[in-house]
C-alpha positions in Angstrom: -2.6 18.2 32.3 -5.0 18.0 35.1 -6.3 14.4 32.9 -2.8 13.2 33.1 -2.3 14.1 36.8 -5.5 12.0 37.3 -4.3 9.0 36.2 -4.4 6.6 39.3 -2.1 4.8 40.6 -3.7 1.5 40.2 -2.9 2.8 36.7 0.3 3.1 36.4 1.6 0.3 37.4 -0.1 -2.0 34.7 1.2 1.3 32.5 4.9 0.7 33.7 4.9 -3.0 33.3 3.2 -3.5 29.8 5.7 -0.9 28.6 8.7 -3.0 29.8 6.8 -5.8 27.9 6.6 -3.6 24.9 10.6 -2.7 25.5 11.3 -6.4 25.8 9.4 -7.8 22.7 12.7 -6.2 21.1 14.9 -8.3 22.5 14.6 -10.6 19.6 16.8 -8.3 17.5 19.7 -9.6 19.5 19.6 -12.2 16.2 20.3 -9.5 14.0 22.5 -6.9 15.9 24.6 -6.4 18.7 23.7 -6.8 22.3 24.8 -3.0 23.3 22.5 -1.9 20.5 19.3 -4.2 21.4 19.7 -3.1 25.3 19.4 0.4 23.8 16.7 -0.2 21.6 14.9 -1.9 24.5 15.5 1.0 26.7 14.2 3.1 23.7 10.9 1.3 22.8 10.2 1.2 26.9 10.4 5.1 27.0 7.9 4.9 23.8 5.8 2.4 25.4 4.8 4.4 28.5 4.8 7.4 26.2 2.1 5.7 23.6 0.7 4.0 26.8 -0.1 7.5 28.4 -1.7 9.0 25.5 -4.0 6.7 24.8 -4.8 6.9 28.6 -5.8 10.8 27.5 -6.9 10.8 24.5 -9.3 7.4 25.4 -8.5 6.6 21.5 -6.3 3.8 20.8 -5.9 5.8 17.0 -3.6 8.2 18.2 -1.0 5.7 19.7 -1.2 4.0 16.6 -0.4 7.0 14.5 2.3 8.4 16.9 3.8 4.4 16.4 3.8 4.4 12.8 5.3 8.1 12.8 8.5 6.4 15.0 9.1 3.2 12.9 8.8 5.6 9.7 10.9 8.5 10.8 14.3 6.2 11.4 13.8 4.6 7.7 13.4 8.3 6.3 16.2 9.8 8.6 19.0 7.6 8.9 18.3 4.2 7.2 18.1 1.8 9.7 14.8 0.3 11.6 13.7 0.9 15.0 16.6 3.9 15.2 18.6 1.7 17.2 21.4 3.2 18.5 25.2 3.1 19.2 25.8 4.8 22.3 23.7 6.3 25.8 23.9 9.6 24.1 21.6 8.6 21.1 19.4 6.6 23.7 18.7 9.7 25.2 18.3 11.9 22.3 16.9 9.0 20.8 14.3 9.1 23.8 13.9 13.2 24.1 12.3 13.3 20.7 10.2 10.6 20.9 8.7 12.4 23.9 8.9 15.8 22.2 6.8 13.8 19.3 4.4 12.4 21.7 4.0 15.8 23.4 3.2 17.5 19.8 0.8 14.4 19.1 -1.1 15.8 22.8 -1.0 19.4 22.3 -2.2 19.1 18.3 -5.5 16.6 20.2 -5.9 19.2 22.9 -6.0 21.7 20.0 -8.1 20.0 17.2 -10.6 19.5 20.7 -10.7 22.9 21.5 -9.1 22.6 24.9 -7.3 25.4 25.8 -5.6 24.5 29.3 -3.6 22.0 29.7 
């Protein structure tokens, strides 16, 4: 934890911005569904962006944000059937967004872990 607390502020706000660019590269799927759906999926892939963003910040690997990404694109296909896990309403956004963090927090603790890091 005391890594993440570390993390500058010069940092974060390159971290804050490319993850709205990450959120907004989805806005091309307002071709293919509804705009309600796409502002959540933006909102969504924002959240995941910081959260992929911040971990590769601690982990100094761009490996695990890769694996943690291809986890999320899978796990809507498996689950539900539908890409992305766009959703239909805020409450999905948010429970949408609460497991991707719980996800990402898993992905940290397993690194910490497998690194033989016991405080976090």
């Amino acid at each position: 934890m005391a890594r993440l607390l570390s993390i500058s502020k010069t940092t974060i706000v390159p971290l804050i911005v490319t993850s709205l660019l990450f959120g907004t590269m989805h806005l091309v799927h307002l071709f293919e569904q509804s705009l309600f759906n796409t502002i959540n999926q933006v909102i969504q892939v924002s959240f995941i962006g910081f959260t992929l963003g911040t971990l590769y910040l601690v982990t100094h690997s761009i490996y695990f944000p890769i694996v943690l990404h291809a986890t999320l694109d899978l796990v809507p296909f498996i689950l539900i059937d539908t890409s992305g896990g766009s959703s239909d309403n805020w409450m999905s956004t948010f429970v949408y967004s609460l497991i991707y963090l719980l996800i990402g927090l898993a992905y940290y603790l397993i690194y910490r872990i497998d690194r033989g890091m016991k405080k976090i």
